[in-house]
N, CA, C, O and CB atoms as a CASP TS submission, in Angstrom:
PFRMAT TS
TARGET T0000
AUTHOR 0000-0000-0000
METHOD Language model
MODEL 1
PARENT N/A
ATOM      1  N   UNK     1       0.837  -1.171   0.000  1.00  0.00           N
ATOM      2  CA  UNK     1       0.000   0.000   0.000  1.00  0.00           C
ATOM      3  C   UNK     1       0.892   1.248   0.000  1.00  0.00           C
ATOM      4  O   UNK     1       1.846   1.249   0.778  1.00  0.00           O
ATOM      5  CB  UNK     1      -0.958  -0.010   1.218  1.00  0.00           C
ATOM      6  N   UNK     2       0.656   2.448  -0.892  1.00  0.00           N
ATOM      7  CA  UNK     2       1.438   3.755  -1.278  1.00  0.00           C
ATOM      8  C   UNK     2       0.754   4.501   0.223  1.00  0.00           C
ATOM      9  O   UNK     2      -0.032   3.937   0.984  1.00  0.00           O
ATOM     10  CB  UNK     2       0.941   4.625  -3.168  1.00  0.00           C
ATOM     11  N   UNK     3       1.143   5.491   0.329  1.00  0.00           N
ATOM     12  CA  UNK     3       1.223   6.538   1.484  1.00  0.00           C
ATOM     13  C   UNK     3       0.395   7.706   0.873  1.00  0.00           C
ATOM     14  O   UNK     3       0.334   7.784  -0.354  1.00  0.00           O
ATOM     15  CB  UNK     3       2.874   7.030   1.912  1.00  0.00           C
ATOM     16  N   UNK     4      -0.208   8.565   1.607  1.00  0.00           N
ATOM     17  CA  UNK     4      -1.269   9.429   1.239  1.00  0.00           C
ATOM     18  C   UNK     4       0.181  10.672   1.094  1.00  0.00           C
ATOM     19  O   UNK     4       1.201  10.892   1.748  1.00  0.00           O
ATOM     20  CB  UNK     4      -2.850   9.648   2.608  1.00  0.00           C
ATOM     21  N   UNK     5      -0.444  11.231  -0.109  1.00  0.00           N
ATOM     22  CA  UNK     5      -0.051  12.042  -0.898  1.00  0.00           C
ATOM     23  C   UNK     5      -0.043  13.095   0.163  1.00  0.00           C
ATOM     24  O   UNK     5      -1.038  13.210   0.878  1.00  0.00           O
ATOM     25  CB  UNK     5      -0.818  12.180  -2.157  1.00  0.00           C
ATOM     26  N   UNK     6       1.051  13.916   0.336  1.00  0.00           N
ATOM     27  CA  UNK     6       1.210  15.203   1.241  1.00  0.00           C
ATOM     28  C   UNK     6       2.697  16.224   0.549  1.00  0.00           C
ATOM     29  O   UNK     6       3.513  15.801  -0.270  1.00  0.00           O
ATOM     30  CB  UNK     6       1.553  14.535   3.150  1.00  0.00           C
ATOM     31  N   UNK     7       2.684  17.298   1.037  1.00  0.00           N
ATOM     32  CA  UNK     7       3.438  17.912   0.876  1.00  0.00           C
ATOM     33  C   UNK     7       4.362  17.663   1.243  1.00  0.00           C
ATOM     34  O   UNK     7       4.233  17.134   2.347  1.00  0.00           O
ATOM     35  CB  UNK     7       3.259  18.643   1.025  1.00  0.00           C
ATOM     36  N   UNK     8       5.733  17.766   0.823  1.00  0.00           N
ATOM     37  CA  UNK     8       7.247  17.324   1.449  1.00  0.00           C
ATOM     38  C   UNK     8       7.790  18.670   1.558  1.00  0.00           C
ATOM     39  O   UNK     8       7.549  19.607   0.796  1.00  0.00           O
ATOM     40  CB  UNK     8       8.333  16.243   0.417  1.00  0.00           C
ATOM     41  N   UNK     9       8.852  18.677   2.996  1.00  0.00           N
ATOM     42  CA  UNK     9       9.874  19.672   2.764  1.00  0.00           C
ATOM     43  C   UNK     9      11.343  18.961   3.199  1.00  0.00           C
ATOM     44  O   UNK     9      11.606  18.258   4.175  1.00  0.00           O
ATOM     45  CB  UNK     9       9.504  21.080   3.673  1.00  0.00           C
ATOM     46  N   UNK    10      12.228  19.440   2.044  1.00  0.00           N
ATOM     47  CA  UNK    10      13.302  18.298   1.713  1.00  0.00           C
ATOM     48  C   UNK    10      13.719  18.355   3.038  1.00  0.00           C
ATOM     49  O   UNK    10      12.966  17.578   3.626  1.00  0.00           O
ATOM     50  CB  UNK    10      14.557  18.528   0.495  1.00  0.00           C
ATOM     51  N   UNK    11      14.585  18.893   3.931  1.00  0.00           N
ATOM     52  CA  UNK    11      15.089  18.341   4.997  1.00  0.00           C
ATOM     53  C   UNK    11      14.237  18.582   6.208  1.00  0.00           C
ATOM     54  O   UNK    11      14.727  18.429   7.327  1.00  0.00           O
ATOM     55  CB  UNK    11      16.375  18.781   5.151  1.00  0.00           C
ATOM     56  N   UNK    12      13.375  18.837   6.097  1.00  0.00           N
ATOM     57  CA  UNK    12      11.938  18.563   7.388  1.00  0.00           C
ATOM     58  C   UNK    12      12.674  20.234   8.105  1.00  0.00           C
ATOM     59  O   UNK    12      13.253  21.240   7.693  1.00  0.00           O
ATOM     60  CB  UNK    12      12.097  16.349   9.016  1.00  0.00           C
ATOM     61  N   UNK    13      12.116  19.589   9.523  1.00  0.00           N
ATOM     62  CA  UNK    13      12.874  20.278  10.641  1.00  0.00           C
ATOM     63  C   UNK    13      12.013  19.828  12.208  1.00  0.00           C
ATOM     64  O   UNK    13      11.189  18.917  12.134  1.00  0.00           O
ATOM     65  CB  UNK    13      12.849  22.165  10.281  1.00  0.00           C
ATOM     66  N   UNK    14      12.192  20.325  13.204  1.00  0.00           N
ATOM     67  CA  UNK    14      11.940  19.151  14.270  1.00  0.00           C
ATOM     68  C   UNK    14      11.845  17.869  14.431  1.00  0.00           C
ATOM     69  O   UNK    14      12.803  17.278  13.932  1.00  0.00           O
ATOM     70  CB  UNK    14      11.162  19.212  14.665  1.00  0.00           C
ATOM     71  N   UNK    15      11.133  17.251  14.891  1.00  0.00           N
ATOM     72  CA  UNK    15      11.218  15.550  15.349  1.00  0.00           C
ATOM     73  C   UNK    15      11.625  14.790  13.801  1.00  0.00           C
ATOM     74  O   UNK    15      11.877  13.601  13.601  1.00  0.00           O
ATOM     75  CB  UNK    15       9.310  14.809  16.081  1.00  0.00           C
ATOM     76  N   UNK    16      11.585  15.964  12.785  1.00  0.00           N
ATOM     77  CA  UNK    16      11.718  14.936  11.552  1.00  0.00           C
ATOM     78  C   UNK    16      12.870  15.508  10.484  1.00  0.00           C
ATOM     79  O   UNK    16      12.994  15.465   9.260  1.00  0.00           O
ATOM     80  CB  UNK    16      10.118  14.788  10.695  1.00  0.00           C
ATOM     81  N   UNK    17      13.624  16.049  11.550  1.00  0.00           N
ATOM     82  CA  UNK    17      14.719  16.798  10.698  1.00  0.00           C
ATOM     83  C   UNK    17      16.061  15.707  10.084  1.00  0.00           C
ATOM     84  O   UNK    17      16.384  14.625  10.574  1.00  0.00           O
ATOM     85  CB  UNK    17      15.426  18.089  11.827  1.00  0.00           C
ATOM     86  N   UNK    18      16.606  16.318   9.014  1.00  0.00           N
ATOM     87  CA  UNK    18      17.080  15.414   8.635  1.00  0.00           C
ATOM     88  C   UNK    18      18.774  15.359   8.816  1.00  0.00           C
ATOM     89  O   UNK    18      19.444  16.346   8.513  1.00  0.00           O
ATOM     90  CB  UNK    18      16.541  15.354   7.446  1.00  0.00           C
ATOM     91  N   UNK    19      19.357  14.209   9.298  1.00  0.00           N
ATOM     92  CA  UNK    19      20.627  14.324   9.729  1.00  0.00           C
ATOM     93  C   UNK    19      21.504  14.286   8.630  1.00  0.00           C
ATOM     94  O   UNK    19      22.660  14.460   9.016  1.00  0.00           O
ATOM     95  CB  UNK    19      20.939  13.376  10.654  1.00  0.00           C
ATOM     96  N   UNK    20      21.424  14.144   7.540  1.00  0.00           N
ATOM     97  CA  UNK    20      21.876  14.334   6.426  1.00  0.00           C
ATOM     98  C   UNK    20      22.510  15.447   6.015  1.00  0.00           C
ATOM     99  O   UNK    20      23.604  15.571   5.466  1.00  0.00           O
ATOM    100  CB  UNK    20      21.114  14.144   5.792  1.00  0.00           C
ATOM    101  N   UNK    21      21.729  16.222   6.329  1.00  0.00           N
ATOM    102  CA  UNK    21      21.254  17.694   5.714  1.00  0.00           C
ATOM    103  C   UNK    21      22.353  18.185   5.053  1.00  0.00           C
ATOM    104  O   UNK    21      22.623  18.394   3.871  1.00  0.00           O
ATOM    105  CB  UNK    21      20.780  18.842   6.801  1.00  0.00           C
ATOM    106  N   UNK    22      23.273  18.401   6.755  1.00  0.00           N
ATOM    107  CA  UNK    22      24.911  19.575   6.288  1.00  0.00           C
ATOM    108  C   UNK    22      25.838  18.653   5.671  1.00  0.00           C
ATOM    109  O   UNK    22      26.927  19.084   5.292  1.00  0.00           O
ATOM    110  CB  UNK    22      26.015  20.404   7.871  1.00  0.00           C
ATOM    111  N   UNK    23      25.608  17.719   5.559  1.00  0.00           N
ATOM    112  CA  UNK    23      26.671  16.563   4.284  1.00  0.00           C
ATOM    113  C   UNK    23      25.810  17.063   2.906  1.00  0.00           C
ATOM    114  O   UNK    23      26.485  17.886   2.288  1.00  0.00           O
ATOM    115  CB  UNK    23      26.440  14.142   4.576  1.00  0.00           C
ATOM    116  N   UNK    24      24.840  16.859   2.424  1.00  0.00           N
ATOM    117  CA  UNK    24      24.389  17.024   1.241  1.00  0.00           C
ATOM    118  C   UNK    24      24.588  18.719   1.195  1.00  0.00           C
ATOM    119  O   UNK    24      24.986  19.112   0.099  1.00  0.00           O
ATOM    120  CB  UNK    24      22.861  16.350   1.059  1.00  0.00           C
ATOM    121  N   UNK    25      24.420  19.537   1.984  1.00  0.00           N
ATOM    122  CA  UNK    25      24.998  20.974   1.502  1.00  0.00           C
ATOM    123  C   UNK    25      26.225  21.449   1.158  1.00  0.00           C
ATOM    124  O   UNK    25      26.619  22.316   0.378  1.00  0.00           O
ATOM    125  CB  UNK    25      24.818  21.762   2.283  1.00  0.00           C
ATOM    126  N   UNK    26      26.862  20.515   2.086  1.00  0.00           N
ATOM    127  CA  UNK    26      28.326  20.823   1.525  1.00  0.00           C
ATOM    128  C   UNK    26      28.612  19.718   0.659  1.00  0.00           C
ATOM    129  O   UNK    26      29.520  20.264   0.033  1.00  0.00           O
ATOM    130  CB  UNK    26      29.521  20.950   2.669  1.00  0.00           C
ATOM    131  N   UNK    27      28.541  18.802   0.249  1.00  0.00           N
ATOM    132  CA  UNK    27      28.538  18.226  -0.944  1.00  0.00           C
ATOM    133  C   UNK    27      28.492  19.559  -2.301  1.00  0.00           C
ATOM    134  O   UNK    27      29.468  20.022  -2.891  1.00  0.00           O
ATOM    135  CB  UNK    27      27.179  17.149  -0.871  1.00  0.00           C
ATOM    136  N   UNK    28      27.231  19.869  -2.467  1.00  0.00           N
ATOM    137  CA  UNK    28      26.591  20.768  -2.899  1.00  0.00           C
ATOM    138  C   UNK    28      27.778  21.929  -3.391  1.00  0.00           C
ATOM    139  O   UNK    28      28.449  22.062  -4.414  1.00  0.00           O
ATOM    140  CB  UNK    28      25.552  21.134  -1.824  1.00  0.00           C
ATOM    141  N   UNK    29      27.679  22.582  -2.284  1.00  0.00           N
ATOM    142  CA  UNK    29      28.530  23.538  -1.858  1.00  0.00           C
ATOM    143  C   UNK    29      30.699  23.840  -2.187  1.00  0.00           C
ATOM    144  O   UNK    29      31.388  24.846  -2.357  1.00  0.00           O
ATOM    145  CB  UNK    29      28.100  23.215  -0.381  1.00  0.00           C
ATOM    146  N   UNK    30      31.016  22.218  -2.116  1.00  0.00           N
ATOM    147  CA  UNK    30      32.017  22.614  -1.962  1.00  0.00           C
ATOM    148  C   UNK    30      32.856  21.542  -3.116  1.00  0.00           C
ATOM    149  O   UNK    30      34.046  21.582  -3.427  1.00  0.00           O
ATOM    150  CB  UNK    30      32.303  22.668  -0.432  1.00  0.00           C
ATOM    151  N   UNK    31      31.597  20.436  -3.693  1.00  0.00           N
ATOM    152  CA  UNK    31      31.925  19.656  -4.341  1.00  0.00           C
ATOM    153  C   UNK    31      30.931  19.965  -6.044  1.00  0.00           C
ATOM    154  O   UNK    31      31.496  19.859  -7.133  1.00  0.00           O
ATOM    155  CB  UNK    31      31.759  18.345  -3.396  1.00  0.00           C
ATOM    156  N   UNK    32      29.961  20.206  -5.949  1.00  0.00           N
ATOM    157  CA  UNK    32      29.260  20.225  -7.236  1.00  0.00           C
ATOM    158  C   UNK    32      29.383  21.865  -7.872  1.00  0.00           C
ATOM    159  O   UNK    32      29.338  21.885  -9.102  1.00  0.00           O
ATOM    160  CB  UNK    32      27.573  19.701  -6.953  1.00  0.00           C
ATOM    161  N   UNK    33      29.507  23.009  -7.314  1.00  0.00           N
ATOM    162  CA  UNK    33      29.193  24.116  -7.788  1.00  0.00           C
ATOM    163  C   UNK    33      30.588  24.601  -7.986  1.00  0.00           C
ATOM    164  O   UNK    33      30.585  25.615  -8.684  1.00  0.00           O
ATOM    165  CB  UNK    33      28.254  24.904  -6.962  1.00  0.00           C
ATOM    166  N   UNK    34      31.793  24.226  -7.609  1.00  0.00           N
ATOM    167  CA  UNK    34      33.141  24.170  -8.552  1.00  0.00           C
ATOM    168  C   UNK    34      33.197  23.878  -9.699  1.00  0.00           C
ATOM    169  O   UNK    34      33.562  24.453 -10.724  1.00  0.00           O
ATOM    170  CB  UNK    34      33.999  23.425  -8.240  1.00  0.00           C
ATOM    171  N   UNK    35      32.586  22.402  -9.321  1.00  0.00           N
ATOM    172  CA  UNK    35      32.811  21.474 -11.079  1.00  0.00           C
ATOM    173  C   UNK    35      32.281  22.387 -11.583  1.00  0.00           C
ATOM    174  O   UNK    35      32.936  23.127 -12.318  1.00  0.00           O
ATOM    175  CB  UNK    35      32.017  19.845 -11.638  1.00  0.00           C
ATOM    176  N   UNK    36      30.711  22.651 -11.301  1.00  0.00           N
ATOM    177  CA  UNK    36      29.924  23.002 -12.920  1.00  0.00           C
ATOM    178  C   UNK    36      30.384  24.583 -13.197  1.00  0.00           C
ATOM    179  O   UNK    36      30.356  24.966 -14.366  1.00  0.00           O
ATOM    180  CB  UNK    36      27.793  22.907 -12.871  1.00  0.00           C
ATOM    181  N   UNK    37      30.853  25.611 -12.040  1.00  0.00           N
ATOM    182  CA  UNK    37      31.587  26.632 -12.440  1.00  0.00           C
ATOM    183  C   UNK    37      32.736  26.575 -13.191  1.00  0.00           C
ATOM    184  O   UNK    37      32.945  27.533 -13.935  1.00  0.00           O
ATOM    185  CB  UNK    37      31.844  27.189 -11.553  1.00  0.00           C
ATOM    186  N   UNK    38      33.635  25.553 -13.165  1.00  0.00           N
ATOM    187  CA  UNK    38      34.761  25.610 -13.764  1.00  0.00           C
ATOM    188  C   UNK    38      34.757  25.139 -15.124  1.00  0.00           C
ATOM    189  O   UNK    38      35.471  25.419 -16.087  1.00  0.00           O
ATOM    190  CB  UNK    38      35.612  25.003 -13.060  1.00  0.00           C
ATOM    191  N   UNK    39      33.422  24.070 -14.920  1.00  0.00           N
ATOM    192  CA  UNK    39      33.072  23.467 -16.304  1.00  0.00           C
ATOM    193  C   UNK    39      32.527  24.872 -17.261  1.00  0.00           C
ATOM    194  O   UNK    39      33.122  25.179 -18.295  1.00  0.00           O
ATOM    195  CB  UNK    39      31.696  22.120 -16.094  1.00  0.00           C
ATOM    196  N   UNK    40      31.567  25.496 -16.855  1.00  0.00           N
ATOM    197  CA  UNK    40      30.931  26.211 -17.365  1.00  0.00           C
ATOM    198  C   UNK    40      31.236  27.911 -17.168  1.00  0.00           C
ATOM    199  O   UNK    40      30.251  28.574 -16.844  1.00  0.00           O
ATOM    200  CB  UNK    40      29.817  25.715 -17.004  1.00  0.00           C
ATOM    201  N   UNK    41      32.239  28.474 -17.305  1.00  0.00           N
ATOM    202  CA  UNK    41      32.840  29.943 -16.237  1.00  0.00           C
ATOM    203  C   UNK    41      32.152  31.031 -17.065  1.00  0.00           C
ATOM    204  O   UNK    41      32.293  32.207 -16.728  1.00  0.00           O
ATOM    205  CB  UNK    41      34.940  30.328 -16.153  1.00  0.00           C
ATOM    206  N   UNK    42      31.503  30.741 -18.003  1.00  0.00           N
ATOM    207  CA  UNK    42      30.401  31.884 -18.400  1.00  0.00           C
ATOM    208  C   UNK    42      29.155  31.449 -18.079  1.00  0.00           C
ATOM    209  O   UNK    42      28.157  32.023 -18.515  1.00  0.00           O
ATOM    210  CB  UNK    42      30.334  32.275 -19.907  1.00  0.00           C
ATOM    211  N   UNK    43      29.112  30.745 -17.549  1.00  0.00           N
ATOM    212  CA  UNK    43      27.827  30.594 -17.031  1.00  0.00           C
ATOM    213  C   UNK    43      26.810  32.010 -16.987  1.00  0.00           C
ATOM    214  O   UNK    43      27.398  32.946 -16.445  1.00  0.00           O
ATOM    215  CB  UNK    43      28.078  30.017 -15.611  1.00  0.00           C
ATOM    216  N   UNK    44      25.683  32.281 -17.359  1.00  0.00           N
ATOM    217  CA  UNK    44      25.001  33.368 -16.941  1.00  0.00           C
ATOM    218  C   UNK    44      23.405  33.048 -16.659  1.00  0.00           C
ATOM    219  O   UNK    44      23.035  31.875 -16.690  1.00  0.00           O
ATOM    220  CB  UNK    44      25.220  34.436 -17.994  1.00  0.00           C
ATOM    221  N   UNK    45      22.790  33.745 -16.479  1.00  0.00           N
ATOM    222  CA  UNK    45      21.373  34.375 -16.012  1.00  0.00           C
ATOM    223  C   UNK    45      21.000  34.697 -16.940  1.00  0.00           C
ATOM    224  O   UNK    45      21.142  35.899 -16.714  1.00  0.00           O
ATOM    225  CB  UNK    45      21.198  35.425 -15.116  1.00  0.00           C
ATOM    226  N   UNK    46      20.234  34.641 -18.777  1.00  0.00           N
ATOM    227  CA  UNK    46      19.789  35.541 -19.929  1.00  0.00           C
ATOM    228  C   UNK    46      18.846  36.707 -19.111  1.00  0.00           C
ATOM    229  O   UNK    46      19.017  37.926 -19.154  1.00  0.00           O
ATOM    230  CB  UNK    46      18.833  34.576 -21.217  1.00  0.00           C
ATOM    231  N   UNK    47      17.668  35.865 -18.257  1.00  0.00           N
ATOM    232  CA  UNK    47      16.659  36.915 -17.664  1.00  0.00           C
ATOM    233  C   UNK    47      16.496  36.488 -16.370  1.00  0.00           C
ATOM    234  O   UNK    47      16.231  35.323 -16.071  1.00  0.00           O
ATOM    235  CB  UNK    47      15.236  37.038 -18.377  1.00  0.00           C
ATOM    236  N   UNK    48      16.682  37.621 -15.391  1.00  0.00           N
ATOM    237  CA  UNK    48      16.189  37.527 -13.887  1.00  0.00           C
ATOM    238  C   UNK    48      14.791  37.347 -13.462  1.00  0.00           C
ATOM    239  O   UNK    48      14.333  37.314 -12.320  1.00  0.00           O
ATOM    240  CB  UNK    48      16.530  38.674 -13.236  1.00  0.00           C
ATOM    241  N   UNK    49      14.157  37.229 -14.682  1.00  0.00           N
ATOM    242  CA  UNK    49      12.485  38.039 -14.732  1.00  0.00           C
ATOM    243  C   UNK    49      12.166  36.356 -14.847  1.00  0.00           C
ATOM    244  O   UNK    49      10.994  36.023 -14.668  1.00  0.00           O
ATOM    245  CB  UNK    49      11.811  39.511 -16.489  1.00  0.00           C
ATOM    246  N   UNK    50      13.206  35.255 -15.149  1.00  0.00           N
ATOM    247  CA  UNK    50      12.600  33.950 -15.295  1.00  0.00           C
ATOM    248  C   UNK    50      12.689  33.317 -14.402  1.00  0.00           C
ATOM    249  O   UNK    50      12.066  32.257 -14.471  1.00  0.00           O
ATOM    250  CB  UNK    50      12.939  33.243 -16.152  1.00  0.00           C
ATOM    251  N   UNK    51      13.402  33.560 -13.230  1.00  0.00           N
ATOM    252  CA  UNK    51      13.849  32.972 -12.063  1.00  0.00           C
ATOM    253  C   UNK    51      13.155  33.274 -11.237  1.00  0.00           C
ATOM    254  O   UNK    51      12.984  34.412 -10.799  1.00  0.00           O
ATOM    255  CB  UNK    51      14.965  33.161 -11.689  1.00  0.00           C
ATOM    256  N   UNK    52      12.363  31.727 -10.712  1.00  0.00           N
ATOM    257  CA  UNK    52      11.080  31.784 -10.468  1.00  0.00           C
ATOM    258  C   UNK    52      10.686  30.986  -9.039  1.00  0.00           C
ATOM    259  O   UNK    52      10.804  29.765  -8.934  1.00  0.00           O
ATOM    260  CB  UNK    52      10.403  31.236 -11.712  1.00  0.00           C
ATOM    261  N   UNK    53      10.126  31.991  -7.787  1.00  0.00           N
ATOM    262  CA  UNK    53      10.884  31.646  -6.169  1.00  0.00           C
ATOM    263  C   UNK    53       9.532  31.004  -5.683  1.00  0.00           C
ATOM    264  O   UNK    53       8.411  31.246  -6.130  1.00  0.00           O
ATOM    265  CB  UNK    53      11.537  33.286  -4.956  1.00  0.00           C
ATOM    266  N   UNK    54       9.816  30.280  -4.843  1.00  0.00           N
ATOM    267  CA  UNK    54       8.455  29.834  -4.008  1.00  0.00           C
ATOM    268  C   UNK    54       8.819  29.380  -2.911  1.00  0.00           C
ATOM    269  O   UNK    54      10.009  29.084  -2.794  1.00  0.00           O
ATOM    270  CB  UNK    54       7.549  28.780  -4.582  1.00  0.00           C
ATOM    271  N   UNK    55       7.851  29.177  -1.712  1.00  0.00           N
ATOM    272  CA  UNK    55       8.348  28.754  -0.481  1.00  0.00           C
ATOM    273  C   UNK    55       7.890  29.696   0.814  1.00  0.00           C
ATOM    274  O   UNK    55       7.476  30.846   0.671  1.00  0.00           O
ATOM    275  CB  UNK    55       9.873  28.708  -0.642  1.00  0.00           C
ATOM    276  N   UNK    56       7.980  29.259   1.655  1.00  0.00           N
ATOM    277  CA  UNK    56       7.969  30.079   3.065  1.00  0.00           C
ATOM    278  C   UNK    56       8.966  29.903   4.012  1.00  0.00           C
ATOM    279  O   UNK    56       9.817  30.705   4.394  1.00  0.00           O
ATOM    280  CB  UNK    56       6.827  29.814   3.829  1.00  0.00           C
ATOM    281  N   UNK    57       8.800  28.991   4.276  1.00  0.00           N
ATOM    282  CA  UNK    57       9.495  28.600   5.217  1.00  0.00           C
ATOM    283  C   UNK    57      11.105  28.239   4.529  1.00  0.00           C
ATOM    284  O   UNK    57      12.089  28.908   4.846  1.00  0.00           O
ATOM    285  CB  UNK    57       8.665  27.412   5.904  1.00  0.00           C
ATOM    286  N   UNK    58      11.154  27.388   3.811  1.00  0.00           N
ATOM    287  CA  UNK    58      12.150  27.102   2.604  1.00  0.00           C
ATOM    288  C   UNK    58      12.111  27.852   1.599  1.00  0.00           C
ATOM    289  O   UNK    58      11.901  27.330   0.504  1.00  0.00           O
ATOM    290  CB  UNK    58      12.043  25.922   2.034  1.00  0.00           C
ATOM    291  N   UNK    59      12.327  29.460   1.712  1.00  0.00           N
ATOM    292  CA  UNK    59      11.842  29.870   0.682  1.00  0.00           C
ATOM    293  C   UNK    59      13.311  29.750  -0.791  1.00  0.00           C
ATOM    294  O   UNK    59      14.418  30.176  -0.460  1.00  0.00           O
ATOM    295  CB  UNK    59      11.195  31.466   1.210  1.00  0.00           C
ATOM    296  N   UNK    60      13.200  29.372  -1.759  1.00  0.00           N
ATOM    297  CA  UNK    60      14.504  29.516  -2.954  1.00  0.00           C
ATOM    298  C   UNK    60      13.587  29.200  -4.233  1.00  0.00           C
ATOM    299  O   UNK    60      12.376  29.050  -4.393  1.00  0.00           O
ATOM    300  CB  UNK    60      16.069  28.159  -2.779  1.00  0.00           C
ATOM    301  N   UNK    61      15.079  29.157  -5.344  1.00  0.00           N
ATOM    302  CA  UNK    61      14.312  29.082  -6.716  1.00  0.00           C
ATOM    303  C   UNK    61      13.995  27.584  -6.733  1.00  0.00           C
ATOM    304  O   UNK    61      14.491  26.657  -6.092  1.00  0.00           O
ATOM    305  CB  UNK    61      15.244  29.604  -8.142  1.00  0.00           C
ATOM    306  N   UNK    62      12.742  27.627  -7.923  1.00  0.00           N
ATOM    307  CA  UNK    62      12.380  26.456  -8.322  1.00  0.00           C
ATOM    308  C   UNK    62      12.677  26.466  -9.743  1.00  0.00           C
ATOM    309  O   UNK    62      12.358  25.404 -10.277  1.00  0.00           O
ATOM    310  CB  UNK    62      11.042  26.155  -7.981  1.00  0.00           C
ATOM    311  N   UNK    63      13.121  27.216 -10.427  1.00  0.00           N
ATOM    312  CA  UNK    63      13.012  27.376 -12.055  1.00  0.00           C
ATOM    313  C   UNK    63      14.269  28.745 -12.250  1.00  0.00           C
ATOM    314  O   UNK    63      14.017  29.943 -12.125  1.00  0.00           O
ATOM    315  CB  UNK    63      10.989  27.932 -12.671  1.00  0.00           C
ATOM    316  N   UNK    64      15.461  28.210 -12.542  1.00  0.00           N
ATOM    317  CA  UNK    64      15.958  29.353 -12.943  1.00  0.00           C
ATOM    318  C   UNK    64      17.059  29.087 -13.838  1.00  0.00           C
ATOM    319  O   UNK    64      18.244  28.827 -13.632  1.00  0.00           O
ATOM    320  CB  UNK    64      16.304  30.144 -11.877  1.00  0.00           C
ATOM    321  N   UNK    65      16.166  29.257 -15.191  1.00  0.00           N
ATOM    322  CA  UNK    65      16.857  28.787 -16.661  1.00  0.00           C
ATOM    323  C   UNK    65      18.616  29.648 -16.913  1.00  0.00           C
ATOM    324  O   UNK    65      19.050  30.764 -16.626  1.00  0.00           O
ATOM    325  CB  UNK    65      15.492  29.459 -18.189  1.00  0.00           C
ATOM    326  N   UNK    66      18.968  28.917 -17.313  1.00  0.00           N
ATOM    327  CA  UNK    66      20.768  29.343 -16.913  1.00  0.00           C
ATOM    328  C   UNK    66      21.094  29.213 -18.676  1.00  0.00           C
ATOM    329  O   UNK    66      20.363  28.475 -19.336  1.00  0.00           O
ATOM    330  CB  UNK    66      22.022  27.731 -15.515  1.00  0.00           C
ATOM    331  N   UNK    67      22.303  30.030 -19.400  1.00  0.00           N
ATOM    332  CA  UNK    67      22.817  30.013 -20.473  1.00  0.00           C
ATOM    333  C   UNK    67      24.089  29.390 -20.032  1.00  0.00           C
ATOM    334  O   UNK    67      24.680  29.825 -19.044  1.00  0.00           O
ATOM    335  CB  UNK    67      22.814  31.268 -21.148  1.00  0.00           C
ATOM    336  N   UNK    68      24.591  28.264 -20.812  1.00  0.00           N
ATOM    337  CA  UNK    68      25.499  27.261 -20.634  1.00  0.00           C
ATOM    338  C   UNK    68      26.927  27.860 -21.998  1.00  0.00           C
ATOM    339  O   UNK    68      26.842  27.623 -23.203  1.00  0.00           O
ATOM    340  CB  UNK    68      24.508  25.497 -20.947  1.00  0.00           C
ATOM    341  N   UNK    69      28.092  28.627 -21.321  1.00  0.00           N
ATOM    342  CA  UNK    69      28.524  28.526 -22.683  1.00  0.00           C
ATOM    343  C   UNK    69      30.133  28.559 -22.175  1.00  0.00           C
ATOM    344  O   UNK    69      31.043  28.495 -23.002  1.00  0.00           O
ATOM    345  CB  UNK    69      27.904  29.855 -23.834  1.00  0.00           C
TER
END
């Protein structure tokens, strides 16, 4: 049997916070956003007007189309 459909927030917080968390940020942080900067060092933004935020509590982008060159 599947689980009733609810809202998720990726690393919770109180009784259901996730111990993970500061490994996958700095993963993130100190291992993935080198590579793809160094891979990519023009990286840019075409429009700010597309970068697109949601959240409250977690508030960040959900959509923010990037020029790869």
């Amino acid at each position: 049997m599947y689980r009733a459909v609810n809202q998720h927030q990726s690393f919770g917080n109180g009784p259901h916070f996730c111990q993970g968390t500061h490994v996958a940020r700095r993963a993130v942080g100190q291992v993935m956003l080198p590579i793809l900067f160094e891979r990519f060092p023009n990286m840019s933004i075409p429009n700010l007007d597309d970068v697109l935020w949601r959240g409250f509590g977690f508030r960040g982008p959900v959509q923010m189309p990037v020029l790869l060159q």
